[in-house]
N, C-alpha and C positions, 0 to 999 in steps of 0.2 A: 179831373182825373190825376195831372199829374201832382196835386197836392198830397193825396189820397192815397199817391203809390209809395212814400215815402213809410218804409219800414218801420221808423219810429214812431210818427203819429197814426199807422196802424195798430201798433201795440200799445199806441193810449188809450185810442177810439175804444179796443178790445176790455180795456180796464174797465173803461167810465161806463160801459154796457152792462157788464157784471156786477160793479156796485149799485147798479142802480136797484140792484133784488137786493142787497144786504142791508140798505138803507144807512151807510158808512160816512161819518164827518169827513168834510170835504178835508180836512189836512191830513187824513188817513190816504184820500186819492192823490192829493197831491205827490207825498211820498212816493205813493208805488207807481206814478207816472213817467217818474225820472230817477235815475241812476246818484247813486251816494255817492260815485268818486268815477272820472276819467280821466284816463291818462292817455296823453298824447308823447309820442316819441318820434325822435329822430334820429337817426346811425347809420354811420358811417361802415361799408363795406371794402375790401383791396378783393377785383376784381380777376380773374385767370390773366388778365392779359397786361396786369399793374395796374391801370387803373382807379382811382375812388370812386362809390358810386353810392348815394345819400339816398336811403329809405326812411319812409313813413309809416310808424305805424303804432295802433290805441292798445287800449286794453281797459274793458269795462267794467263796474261792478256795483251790479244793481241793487243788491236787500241782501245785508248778511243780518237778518233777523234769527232767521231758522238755524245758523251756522256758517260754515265757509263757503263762500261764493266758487261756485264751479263753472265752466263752459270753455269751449273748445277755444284753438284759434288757429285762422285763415288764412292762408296766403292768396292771394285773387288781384286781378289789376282792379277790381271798381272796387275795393272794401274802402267804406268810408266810417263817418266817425258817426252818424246815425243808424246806420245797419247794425255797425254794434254795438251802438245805445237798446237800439230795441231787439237785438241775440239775446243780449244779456239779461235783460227785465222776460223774454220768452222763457229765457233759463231759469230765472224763479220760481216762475210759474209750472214751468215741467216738474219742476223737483217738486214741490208742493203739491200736485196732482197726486205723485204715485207715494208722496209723503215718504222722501229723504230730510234728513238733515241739512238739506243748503241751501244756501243760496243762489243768485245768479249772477255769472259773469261771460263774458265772449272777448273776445281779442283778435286782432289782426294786424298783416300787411298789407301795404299797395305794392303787389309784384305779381308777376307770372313767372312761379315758379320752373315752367315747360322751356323757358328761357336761359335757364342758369345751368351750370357743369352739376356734379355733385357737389364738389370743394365749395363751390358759391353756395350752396342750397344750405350746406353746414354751416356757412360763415353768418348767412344772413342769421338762420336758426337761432344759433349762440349768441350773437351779436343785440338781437332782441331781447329775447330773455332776458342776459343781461341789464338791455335798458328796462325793462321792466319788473324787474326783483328785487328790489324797493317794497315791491305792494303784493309778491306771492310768497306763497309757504304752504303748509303742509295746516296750517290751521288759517291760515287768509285768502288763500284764493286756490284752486286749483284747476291748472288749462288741463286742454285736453283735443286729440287731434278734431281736425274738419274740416272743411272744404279742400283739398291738394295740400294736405298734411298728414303723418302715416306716424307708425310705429316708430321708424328711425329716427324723423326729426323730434318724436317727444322723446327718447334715449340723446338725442344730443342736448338739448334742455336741460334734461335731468342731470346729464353729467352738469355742464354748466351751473346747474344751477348749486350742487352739491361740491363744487371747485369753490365756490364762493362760499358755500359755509365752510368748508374745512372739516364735512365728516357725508358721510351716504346718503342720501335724500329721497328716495325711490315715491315716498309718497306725494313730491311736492306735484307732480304732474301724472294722468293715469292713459291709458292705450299705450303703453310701453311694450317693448317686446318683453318673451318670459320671460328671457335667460337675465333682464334685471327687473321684475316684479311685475310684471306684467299680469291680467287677469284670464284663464280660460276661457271662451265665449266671447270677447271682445270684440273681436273682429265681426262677428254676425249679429250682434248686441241690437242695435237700431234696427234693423232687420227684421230678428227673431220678434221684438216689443210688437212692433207693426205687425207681423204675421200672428201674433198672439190675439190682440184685438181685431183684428179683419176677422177671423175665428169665433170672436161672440161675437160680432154685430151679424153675421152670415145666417147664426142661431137665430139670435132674433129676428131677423126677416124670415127665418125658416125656409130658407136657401143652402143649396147644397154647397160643399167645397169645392166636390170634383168637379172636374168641366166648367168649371166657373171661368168664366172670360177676364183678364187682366189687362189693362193698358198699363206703360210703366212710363214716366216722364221723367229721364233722369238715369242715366246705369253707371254712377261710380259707385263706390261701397254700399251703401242704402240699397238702391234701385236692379243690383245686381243679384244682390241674398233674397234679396224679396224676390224676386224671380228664379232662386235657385231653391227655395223653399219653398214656395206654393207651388210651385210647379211638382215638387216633391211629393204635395200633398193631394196630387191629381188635379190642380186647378190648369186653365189653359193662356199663357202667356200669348198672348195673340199682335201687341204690339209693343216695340220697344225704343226709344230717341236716346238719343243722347248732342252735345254740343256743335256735330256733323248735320246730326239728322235722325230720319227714322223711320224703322222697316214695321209691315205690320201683314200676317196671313190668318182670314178668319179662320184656318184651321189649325194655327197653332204655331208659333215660332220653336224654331230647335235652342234652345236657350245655352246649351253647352257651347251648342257652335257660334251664337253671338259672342258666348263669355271670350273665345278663342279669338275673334275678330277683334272684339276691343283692348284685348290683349296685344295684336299687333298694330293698331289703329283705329279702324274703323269697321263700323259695325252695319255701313251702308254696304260693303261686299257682300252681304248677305244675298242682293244679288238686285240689278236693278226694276227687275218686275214687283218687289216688294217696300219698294221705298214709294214713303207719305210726307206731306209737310207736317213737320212737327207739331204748328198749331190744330191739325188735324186729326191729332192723336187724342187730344182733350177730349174732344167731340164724339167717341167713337161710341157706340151701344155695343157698351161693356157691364159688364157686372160691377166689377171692383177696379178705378181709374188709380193711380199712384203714383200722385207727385211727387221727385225725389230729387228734383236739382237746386236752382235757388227761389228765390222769393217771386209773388205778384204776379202768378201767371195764371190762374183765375180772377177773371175781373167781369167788370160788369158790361165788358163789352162781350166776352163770350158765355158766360154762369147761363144764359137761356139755351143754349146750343147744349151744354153739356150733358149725357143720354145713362152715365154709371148710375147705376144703383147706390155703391159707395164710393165712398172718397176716403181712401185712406194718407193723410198725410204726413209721407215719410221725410219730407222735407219741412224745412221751419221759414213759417208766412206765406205758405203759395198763393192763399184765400185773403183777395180783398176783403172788406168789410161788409162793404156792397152786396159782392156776389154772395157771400155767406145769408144775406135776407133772400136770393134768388133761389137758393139751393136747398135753403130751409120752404120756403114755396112749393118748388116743384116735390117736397115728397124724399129728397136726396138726404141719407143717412153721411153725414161728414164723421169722419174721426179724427180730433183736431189734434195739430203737431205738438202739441205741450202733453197730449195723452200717448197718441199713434207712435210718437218714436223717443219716447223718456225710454225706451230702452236701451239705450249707448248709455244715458247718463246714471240711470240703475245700476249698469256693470259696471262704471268708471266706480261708482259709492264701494262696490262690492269689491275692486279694485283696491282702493283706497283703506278699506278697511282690513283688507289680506295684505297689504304692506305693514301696516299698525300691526297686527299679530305676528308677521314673521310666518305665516302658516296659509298653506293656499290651497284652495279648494278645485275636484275636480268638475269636467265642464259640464257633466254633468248633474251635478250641485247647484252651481249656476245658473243651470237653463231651468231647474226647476225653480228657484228662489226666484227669478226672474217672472217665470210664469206664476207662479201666487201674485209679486205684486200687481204686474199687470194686470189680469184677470180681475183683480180685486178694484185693482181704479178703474177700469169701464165699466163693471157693475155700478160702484160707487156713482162715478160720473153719470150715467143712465139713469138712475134714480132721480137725482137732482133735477135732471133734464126734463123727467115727469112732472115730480113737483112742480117745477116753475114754468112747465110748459113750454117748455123753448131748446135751443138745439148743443149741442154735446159739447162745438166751444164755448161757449157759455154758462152750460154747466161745470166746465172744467176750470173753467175762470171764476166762479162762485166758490168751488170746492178748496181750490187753491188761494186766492186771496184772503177767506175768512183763516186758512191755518195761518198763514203770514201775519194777518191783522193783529191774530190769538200770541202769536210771539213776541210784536213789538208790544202789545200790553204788556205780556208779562213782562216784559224788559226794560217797562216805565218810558218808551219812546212815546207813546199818545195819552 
C-alpha cells in the first residue's frame, strides 16, 4: 500500500490503464508518464523577528502540447516534489477532458502558511515567484491559487511578477482579485463544475436532487460552495469534516451556520452530540459522498465499506487505483477529479482569456459558458465509458490523452 499511495505513480498507474483502449506506442506513454521540466527551488526569507528562514519549493510542467501549462500552487508543510509531479500531469489531463488549450502544471511550498504574520506570507509569496519566473509567462505556464493560497497571494505574484518585466502582466497568473483582472465566478468555479456534473449523473440514475443526502470531506473552498450550492438546490447536507473533525445529522446540517463556525475556527462547535470520526464520514449511506480535501483517502482498505451512490470528486487523487476496481464493482457511479472539478481551471482559461481581451464578462456569462463545457464533457466522458465498458475515470483518461496524443503528432513530437 504504501507504494501505491504515492501520488505520482498513481497518476501513472491511471495513464497506463487508459492506453491500454487506445493501443498507443509505448514512447507515447512514456511521455505522458512524466513531466517535461521540474524545477526545484530554494529561498531565502527575513523573518518578523530579523531572522533568515530558507524554504523549498518545485514547480511542475507536465505536456505543453495542447498550449501553456496551467495549475495551481500550494503552500502545505508535506508538498513534496512527486505530488507535484503527479498535480501537474492531473492538470493535463483536466484540461484535455473539458478540451482547453493547456497544458499541465502544479507548484508548491513546504510551509504552513497558518504559521506566518501576513508580511511573511507576502514575502514568502514574492520571493518564490520570483525564483521561479524563469519558466512562467502569460504564454509558458500559468499558476494559479490552491491548497491555503487565495486571491491575494496570486495579486502579489502578479505584481512581482510584472516588477520584473517592467510593464502589467495580469495574465501571467489567474484567481486574482477583480480590481486587477480577476474573473467573475472564480471563486465558486471548482464548485459550480462539481455541482454541474453531480446534476447529470443524478439524471442518469434518475435520482432526484432534492433531499438527496451529501457527505462532504473537506470544507475549504471546494467543499464549502458545494455545500452552499446543493444545498441551494434542495439537496441535504447531512455531513461535513474538515482538518478538526466532523459533524454529521441525518436530518440535515444547517450549512450557513457551519460556513460561520469555520469562519471562526471550528466547525466541531456545531455542537458535541453531532460530531463523527472523520473516517466515518466515508462510509456513510449517502447519495452523493464529496471528497474535497487532499489526496488518497479512498483506499482499498475502506472502497468496500463505502455506501454513496456517487462520488463526486472535488478534490484531485482521493481514489486509489485499487479502490476505483472496488467502486466500479459495487455498482458506485465515480465522477473523477480531472472531470468533477476542471471547473476552477475552465474559469482560470476564461480568466485568462478576458485579460488577452482587456474586456470582462459578466458572472453570469460565466456560469453559463461554464455549464456548456461541463455538461458537454460528462456527456462526452459517459459515452466513452459505454463504449469501452468501464468506468468514468477511465473514460476521461481515454478522451483526454488521445487529444494530447493528436497534439504532439501534430507537432512532430512522435
Amino acid at each position: 500500500m504504501a507504494q501505491q499511495s504515492n501520488p505520482f505513480l498513481t497518476a501513472q498507474q491511471q495513464i497506463e490503464t487508459a492506453a491500454q483502449f487506445l493501443g498507443l506506442e509505448q514512447h507515447v506513454i512514456e511521455i505522458l508518464k512524466r513531466p517535461m521540466r521540474v524545477l526545484k527551488v530554494t529561498f531565502p526569507v527575513k523573518m518578523d523577528d530579523g531572522s533568515i528562514r530558507v524554504f523549498d519549493g518545485f514547480r511542475s510542467q507536465h505536456n505543453d502540447a495542447m498550449g501553456p501549462t496551467k495549475g495551481g500552487i500550494r503552500f502545505h508543510p508535506d508538498v513534496n516534489e512527486d505530488e507535484v509531479k503527479a498535480l501537474s500531469m492531473w492538470m493535463t489531463f483536466k484540461s484535455g477532458v473539458v478540451g482547453l488549450p493547456l497544458g499541465g502544471g502544479k507548484g508548491g511550498v513546504i510551509v504552513d502558511p497558518r504559521t506566518l504574520s501576513k508580511n511573511e506570507l507576502e514575502q514568502v509569496s514574492r520571493r518564490f515567484f520570483e525564483a521561479i519566473a524563469q519558466i512562467i509567462g502569460p504564454d509558458k505556464d500559468i499558476p494559479a491559487p490552491d491548497v491555503y493560497t487565495n486571491p491575494q497571494i496570486m495579486g502579489w505574484m502578479m505584481d512581482t511578477y510584472s516588477r520584473l518585466k517592467g510593464s502589467y502582466s495580469p495574465g501571467v497568473i489567474t484567481g486574482k482579485p477583480l480590481s486587477i483582472g480577476g474573473s467573475k465566478g472564480r471563486g465558486e468555479a471548482t464548485a459550480q463544475g462539481v455541482v454541474f456534473t453531480v446534476i447529470e449523473a443524478m439524471k442518469q440514475l434518475s435520482k432526484p436532487l432534492k433531499n438527496a443526502t451529501i457527505a462532504i470531506q473537506g470544507f475549504g473552498n471546494a467543499g464549502r460552495n458545494v455545500a452552499k450550492l446543493l444545498s441551494e438546490l434542495g439537496s441535504k447536507v447531512v455531513a461535513i469534516s474538515d482538518s478538526k473533525g466532523a459533524v454529521y445529522d441525518q436530518n440535515g446540517l444547517e450549512v450557513d451556520r457551519i460556513m460561520k463556525l469555520k469562519d471562526v475556527g471550528n466547525i466541531l462547535d456545531y455542537g458535541s452530540e453531532y460530531q463523527i470520526d472523520s473516517h466515518e464520514l466515508l462510509e456513510l449511506d449517502v447519495d452523493i459522498l464529496v471528497p474535497a480535501a487532499l489526496e488518497n483517502v479512498i483506499t482499498l482498505d475502506n472502497a468496500d465499506r463505502i455506501q454513496a451512490k456517487i462520488i463526486a470528486e472535488a478534490a484531485n487523487g482521493p481514489t486509489l487505483p485499487e479502490a476505483d476496481k472496488v467502486l466500479f464493482e459495487k455498482g458506485i457511479l465515480v465522477i473523477p477529479d480531472i472531470l468533477a472539478n476542471a471547473g476552477g481551471v475552465t474559469v482560470s482559461y476564461f480568466e485568462g482569456v478576458q485579460n488577452a481581451m482587456n474586456y470582462y464578462w459578466s458572472e453570469e456569462e460565466v456560469k453559463s459558458k461554464l455549464e456548456t463545457i461541463m455538461v458537454d464533457a460528462y456527456h462526452q466522458v459517459s459515452e466513452i465509458a459505454k463504449k469501452y465498458q468501464t468506468d468514468l475515470r477511465t473514460a476521461a483518461y481515454i478522451k483526454s490523452i488521445k487529444r494530447v496524443e493528436e497534439a504532439m503528432v501534430a507537432r512532430g513530437w512522435v
